[in-house]
C-alpha positions as CSV (number, residue, x, y, z in Angstrom):
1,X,81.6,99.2,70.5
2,X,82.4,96.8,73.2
3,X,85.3,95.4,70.5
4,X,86.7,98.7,70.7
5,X,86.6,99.3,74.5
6,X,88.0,95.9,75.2
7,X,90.9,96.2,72.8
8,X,92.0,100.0,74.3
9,X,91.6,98.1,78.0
10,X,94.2,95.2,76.9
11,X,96.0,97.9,75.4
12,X,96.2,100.2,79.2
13,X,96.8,96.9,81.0
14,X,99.6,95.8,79.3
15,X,101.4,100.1,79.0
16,X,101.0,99.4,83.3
17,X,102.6,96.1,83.2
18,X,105.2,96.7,81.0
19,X,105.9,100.4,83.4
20,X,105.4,97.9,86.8
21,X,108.1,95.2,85.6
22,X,110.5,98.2,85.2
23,X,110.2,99.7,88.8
24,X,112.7,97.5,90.2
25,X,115.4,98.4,88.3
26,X,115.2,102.3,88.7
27,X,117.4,102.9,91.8
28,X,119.9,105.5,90.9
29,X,119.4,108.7,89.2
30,X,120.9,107.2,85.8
31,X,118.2,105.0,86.1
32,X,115.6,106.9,86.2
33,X,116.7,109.6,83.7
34,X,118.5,107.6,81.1
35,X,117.9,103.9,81.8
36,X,121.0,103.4,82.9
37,X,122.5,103.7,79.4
38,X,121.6,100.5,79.0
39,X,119.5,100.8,75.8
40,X,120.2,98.3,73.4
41,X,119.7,99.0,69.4
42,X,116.3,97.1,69.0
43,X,114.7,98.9,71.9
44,X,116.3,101.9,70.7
45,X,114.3,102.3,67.5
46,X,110.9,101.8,68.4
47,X,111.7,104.0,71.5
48,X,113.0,106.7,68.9
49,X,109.8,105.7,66.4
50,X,107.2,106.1,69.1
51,X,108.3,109.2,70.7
52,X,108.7,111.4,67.5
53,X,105.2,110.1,65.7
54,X,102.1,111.3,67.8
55,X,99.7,113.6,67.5
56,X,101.8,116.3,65.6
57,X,101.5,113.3,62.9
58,X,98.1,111.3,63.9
59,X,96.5,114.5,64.5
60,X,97.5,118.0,62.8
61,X,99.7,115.8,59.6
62,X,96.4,113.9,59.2
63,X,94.1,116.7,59.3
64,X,97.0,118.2,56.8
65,X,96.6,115.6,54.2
66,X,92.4,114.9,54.6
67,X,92.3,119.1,53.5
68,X,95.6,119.3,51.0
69,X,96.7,115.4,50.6
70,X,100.0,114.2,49.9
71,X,101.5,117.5,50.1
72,X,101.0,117.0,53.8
73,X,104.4,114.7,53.3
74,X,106.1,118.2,53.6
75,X,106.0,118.2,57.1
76,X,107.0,114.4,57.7
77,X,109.5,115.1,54.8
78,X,111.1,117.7,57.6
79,X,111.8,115.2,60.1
80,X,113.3,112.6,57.2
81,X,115.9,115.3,56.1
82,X,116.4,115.8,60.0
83,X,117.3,112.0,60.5
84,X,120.0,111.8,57.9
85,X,122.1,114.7,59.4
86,X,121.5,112.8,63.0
87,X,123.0,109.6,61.8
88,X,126.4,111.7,62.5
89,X,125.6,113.4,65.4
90,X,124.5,110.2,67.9
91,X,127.3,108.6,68.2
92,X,129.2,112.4,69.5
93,X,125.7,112.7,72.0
94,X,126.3,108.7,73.4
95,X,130.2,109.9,73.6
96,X,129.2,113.3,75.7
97,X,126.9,110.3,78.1
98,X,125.4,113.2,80.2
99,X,121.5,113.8,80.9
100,X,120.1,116.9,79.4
101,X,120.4,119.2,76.7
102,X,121.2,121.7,79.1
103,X,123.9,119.9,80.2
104,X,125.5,119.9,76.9
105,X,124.6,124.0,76.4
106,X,126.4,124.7,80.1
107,X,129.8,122.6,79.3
108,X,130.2,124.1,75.9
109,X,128.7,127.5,76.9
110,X,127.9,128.5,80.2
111,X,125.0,128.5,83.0
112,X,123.4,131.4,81.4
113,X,122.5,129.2,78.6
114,X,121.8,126.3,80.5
115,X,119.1,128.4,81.9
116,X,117.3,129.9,79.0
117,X,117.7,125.7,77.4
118,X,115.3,125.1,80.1
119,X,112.7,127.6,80.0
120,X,112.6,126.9,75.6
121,X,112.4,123.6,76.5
122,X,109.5,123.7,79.3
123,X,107.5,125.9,76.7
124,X,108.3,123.5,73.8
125,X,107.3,120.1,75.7
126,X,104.5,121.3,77.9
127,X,102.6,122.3,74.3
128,X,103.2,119.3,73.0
129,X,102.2,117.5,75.5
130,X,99.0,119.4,75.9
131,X,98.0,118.3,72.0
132,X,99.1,114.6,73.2
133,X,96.1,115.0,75.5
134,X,93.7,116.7,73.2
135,X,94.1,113.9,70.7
136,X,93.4,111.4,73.2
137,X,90.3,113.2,74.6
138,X,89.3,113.1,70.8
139,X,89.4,109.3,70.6
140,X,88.2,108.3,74.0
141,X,85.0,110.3,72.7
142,X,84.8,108.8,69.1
143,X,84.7,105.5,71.2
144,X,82.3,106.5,74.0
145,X,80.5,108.8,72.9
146,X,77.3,109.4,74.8
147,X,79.7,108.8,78.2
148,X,82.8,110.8,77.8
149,X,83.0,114.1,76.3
150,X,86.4,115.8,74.7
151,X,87.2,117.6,77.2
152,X,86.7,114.6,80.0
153,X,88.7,112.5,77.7
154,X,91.7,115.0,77.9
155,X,91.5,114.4,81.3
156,X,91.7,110.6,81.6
157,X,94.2,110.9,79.2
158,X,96.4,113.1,81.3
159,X,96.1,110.9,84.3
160,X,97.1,107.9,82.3
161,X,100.1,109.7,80.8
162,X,100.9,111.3,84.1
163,X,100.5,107.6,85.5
164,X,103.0,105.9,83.2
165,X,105.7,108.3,82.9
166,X,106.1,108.7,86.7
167,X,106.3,104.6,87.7
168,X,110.0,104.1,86.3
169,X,111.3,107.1,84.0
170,X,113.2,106.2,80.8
171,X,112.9,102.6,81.5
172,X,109.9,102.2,81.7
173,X,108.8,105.1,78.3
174,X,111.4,103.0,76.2
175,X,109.8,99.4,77.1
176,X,106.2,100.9,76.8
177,X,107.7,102.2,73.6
178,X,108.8,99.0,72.1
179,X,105.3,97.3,72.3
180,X,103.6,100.8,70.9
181,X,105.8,101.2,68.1
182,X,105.8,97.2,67.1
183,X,101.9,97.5,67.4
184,X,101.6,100.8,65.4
185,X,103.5,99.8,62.8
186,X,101.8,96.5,61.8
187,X,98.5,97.7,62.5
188,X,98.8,100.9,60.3
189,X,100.6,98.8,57.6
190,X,98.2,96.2,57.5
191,X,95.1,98.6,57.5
192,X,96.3,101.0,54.5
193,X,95.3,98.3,51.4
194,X,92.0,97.4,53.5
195,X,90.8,100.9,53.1
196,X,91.9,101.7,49.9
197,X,90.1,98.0,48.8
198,X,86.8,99.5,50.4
199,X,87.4,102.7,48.6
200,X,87.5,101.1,45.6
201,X,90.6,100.8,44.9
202,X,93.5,103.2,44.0
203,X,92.5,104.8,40.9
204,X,88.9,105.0,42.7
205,X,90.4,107.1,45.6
206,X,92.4,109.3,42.7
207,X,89.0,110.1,41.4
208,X,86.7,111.0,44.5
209,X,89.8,113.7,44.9
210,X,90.5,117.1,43.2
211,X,94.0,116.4,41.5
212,X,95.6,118.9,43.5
213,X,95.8,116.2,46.2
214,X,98.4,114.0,44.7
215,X,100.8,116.8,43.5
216,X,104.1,117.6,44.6
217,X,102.7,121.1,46.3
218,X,99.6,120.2,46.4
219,X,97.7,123.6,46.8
220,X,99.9,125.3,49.1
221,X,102.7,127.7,48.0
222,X,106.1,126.4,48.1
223,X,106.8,129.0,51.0
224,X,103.8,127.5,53.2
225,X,105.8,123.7,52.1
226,X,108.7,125.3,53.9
227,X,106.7,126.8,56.7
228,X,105.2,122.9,57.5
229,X,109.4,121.7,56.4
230,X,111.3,123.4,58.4
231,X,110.0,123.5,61.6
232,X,109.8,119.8,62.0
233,X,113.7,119.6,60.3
234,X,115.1,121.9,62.9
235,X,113.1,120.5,66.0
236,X,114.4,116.9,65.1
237,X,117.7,117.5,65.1
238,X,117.7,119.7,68.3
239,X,114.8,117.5,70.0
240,X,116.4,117.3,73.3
241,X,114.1,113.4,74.0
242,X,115.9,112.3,71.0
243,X,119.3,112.9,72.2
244,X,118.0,111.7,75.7
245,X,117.6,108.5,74.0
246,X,121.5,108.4,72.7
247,X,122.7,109.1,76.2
248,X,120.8,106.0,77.1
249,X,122.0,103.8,74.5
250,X,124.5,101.3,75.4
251,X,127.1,101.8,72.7
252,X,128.2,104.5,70.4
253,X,127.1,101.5,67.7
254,X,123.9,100.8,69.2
255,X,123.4,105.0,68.9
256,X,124.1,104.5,65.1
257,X,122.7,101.7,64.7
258,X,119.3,103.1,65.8
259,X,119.5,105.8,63.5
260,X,119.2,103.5,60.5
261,X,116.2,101.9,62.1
262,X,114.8,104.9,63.0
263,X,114.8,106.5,59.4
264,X,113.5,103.6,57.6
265,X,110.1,103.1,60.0
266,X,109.7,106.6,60.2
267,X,109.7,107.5,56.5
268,X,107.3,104.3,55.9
269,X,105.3,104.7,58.9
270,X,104.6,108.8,58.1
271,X,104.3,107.8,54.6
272,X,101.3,105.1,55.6
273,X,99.5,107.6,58.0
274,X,99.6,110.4,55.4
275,X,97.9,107.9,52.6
276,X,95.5,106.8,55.6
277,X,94.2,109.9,55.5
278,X,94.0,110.8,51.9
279,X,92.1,107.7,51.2
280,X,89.6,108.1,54.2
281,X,89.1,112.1,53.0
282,X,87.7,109.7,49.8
283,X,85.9,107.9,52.2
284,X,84.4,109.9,54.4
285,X,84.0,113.5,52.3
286,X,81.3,115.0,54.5
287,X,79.7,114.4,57.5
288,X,81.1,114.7,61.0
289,X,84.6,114.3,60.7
290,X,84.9,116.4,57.6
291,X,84.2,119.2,60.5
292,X,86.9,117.8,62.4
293,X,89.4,116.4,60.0
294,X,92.2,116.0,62.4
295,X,90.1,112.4,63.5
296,X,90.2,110.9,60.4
297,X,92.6,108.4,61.2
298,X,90.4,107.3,64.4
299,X,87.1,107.6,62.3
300,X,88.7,105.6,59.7
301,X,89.5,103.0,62.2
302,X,86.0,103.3,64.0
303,X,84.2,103.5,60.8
304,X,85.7,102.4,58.1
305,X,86.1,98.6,59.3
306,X,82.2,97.9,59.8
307,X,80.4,95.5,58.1
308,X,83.1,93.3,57.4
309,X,84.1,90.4,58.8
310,X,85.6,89.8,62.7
311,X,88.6,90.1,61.7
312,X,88.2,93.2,60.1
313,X,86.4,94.7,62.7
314,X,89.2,93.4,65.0
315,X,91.8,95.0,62.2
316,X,89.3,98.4,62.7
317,X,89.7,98.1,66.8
318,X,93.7,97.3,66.8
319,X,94.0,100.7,64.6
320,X,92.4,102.7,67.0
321,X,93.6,101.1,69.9
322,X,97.5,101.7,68.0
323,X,96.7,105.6,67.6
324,X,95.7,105.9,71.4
325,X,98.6,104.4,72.7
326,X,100.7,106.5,70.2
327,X,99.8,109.5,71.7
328,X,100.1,108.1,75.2
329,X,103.7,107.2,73.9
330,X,104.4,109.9,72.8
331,X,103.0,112.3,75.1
332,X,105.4,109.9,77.5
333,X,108.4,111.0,75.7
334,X,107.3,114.5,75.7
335,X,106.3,115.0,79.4
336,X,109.0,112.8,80.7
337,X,111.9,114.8,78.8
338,X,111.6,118.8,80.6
339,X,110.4,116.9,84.4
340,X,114.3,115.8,83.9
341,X,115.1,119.2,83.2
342,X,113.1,120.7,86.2
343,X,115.4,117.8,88.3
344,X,119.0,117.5,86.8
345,X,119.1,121.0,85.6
346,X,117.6,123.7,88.5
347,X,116.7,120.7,91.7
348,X,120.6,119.0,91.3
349,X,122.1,121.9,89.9
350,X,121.4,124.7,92.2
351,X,119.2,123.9,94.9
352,X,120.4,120.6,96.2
353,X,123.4,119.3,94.5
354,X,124.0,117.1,97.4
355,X,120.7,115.1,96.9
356,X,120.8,111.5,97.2
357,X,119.5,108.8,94.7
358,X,115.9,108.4,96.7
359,X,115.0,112.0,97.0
360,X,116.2,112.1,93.3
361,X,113.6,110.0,92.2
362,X,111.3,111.4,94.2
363,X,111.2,114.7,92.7
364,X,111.3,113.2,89.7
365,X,108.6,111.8,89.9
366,X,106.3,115.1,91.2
367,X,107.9,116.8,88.5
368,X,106.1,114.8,86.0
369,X,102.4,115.3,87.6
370,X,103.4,118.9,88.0
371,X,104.3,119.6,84.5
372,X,101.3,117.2,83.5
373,X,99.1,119.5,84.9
374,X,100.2,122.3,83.5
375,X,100.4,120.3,80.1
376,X,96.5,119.6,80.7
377,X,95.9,123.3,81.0
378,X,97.1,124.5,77.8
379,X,95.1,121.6,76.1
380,X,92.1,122.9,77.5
381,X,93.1,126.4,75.7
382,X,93.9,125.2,72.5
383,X,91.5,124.2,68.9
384,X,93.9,123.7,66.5
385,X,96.6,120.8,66.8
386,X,98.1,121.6,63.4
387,X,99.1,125.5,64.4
388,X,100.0,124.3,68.1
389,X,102.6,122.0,66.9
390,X,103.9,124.1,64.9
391,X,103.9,127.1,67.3
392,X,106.1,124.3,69.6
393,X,108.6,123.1,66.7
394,X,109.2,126.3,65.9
395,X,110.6,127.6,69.5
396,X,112.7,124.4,70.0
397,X,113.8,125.0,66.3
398,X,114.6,128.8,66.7
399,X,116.1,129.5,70.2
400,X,118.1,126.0,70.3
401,X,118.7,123.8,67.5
402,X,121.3,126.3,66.3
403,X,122.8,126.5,69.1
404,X,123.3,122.4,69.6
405,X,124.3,121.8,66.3
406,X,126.7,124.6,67.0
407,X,128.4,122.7,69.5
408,X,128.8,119.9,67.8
409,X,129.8,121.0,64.7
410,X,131.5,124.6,65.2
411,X,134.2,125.6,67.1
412,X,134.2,129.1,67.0
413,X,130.8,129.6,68.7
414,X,130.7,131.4,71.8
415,X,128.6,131.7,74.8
416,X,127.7,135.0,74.3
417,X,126.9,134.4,71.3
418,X,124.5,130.8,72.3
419,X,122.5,132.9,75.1
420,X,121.6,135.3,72.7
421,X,120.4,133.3,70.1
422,X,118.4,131.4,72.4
423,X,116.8,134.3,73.9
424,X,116.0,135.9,70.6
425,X,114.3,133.2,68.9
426,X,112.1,132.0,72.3
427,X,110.9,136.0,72.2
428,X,110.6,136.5,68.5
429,X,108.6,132.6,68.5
430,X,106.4,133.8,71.8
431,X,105.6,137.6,70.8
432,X,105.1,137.0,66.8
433,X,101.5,136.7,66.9
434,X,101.2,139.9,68.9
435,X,103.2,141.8,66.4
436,X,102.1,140.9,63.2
437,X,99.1,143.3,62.8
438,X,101.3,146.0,63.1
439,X,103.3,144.2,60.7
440,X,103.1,144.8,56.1
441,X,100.5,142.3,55.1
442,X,103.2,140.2,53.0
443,X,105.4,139.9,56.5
444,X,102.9,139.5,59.2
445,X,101.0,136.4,57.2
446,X,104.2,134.6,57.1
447,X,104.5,132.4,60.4
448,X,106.9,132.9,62.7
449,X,109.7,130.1,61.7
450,X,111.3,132.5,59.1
451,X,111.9,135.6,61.6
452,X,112.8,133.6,64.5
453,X,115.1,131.9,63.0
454,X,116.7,134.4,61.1
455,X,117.1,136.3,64.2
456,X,118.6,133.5,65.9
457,X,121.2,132.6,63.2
458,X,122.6,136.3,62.8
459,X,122.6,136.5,67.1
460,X,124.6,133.1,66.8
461,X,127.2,134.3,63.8
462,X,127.7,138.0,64.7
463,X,128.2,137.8,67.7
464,X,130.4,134.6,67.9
465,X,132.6,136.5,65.3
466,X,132.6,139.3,67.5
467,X,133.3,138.2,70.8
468,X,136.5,135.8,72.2
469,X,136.7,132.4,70.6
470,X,136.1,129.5,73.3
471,X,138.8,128.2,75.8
472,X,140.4,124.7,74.7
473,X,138.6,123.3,78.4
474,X,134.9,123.9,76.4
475,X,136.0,122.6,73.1
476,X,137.8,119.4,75.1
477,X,134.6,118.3,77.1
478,X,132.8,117.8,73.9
479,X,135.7,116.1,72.1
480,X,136.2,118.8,69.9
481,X,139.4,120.2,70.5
């Protein structure tokens, strides 16, 4: 155990370091918010890699494939179709260069919608956030178990993220980043063919497994494949830390450039955490984790190393050490991205437009332990991972995405139109749960991606079709017109 401890400790010292050697060169509010678009390609990637896989993959798409396996890919297989249509739309984001997503929705729309960006986005980021904490509160137990319970680890975890995110913004998330995803990567990579050797082998996993687990849909309907497909698809193009990321880049190029990357470690990395799983539900069938299946990859890399050699049980130790600071990356990215909002869009924007550089940062920074805080609340409310992420994807997915890829891409949407898209699929997301059991069985079983974001499509197209097309000014400051 002390293997373990000492690896996650070199692991926390080095995330401070690499946030301390970034202070210095966060003076302005570019800085801060978007490194100072300085991001090269390289840093890009891992950046990208790091903040999109976290819990939502270590956590509820593990859990996913230990109870259905590789039909779990459906929700990874959502953020792979997601990537392809992105590698078109970052080099228009590094072109537009602003801060927020809200940004973009006010210059092509208006404020209206720049206010109703932020609230989806607080309630999108905060929950995931909150399951970032949760699945580090689940491994700091596994670990130490007799000293820090689930709910304490959520805590620690929350100070940590809350800790990291706050010492330098973007600059410091995207170096932190760099050394996550690199470690991640290898780690997971490396300790897929020692688990499937101590499994006895391939076909021996394919036997200790009902068959069900290695076909296309698995054991779910194809309408429950879309349910876990779409929502991940439609967050990942609209994810507003992603395109946070192209306005940091340093070149259009670099933007593209990172796309590329960013597809082929994410389809290999998903791929490799999915097959983690499947083989340690082969594993491990019973016992304690087969009540809480969304550990496996932790147990896995607590238990499924021992009695091997040192280097194993170093290999065991690196994997868990790589998951924990995957969800501290990635609860990072996801904290770091609506505190910017809080700042650039209502603190700069409406109440102090004036402020300088200094104060800038410094409500920054307390927006990031404020929204920490109330990240670490909702964890403290929530059991499932799997249904919270999707709960979050599917209020970015419904009340934004549309809306973003909209501006991009057509020219006759109107603001009209974009406010009341977005505020029909955050209600339809938020009060879906309520309604249902007034709802026709076949409806009210269906989750809430389908109604939200036909509601929010039909908002968007009627009523851009019905209202005034938009002035040449709105379609200019996108490079539209």
């Amino acid at each position: 155990m002390n293997l373990y401890a000492s690896v996650l400790a070199v692991i926390v010292i080095t995330l401070l370091i690499v946030s301390l050697a970034r202070v210095g060169k966060v003076k302005t509010k570019a800085d801060y918010l978007v490194a100072g678009r300085s991001l090269p390609a390289f840093v890009l990637i891992f950046t990208l890699l790091s903040s999109w896989i976290g819990s939502g993959s270590l956590l509820g798409g593990a859990e996913n494939a230990y109870k259905h396996g590789f039909a779990a890919l459906w929700q990874a297989g959502g953020g792979w179709a997601g990537l392809l249509l992105i590698y078109f739309i970052a080099p228009r984001a590094r072109k537009f260069a602003q801060f927020t997503i809200p940004d973009l929705l006010e210059t092509r729309y208006n404020q209206t919608a720049r206010l109703l960006g932020v609230i989806a986005i607080l309630l999108t980021y905060t929950a995931i956030t909150s399951y970032q904490f949760i699945g580090g509160g689940d491994i700091l137990h596994l670990i130490f178990p007799k000293v820090i319970t689930p709910i304490l680890g959520r805590y620690i975890l929350a100070a940590f993220v809350i800790l990291f995110t706050m010492i330098a913004g973007m600059s410091s998330v995207a170096y932190m980043d760099l050394f996550i995803g690199l470690l991640a990567t290898v780690t997971m990579c490396l300790a897929l063919p020692v688990l499937i050797h101590r499994a006895g082998g391939w076909p021996a996993v394919h036997a200790a497994l009902p068959a069900t687990h290695f076909e296309w849909f698995g054991d779910l309907t194809f309408i429950q494949c879309l349910e876990l497909f779409l929502p991940t698809c439609l967050l990942l193009l609209g994810n507003q830390s992603m395109y946070q990321k192209f306005f940091s880049a340093r070149s259009e190029r670099d933007a593209r450039r990172a796309v590329v990357g960013w597809i082929i470690g994410t389809v290999i990395l998903e791929t490799v955490i999915v097959a983690i799983a499947v083989t340690g539900s082969a594993l491990f069938p019973s016992g304690e984790v087969s009540k809480a299946p969304r550990e496996i990859l932790a147990y896995c890399g607590l238990n499924g190393f021992s009695g091997g050699s040192p280097a194993l049980r170093l290999l065991g130790a690196l994997l868990m050490g790589a998951i924990f600071a995957k969800i501290i990356s990635t609860a990072n990215n996801w904290l770091f991205s609506p505190a910017t909002n809080l700042v650039n869009d209502i603190y700069v924007r409406y109440i102090n437009p004036r402020a300088s550089n200094k104060k800038i940062l410094i409500v920054s920074r307390l927006m990031v332990v404020l929204l920490g805080v109330w990240s670490l609340i909702q964890s403290l409310g929530t059991e499932s991972v799997l249904k919270k992420a999707l709960y979050a994807y599917t209020i970015y997915s419904a009340a934004l995405t549309p809306v973003i890829l909209a501006a991009f891409f057509w020219k006759r949407a109107t603001a009209v139109a974009a406010v009341s898209s977005i505020a029909v699929g955050t209600v339809v997301t938020v009060c879906w749960e309520w309604v249902t059991p007034y709802l026709p069985a076949v409806i009210g079983a269906r989750d809430a991606i389908f109604p939200a974001l036909l509601a929010s499509l039909i908002c968007l197209l009627a009523v851009s079709l019905l209202t005034p097309a938009p002035t040449q000014e709105q379609l200019n400051a996108l490079g539209e017109g």
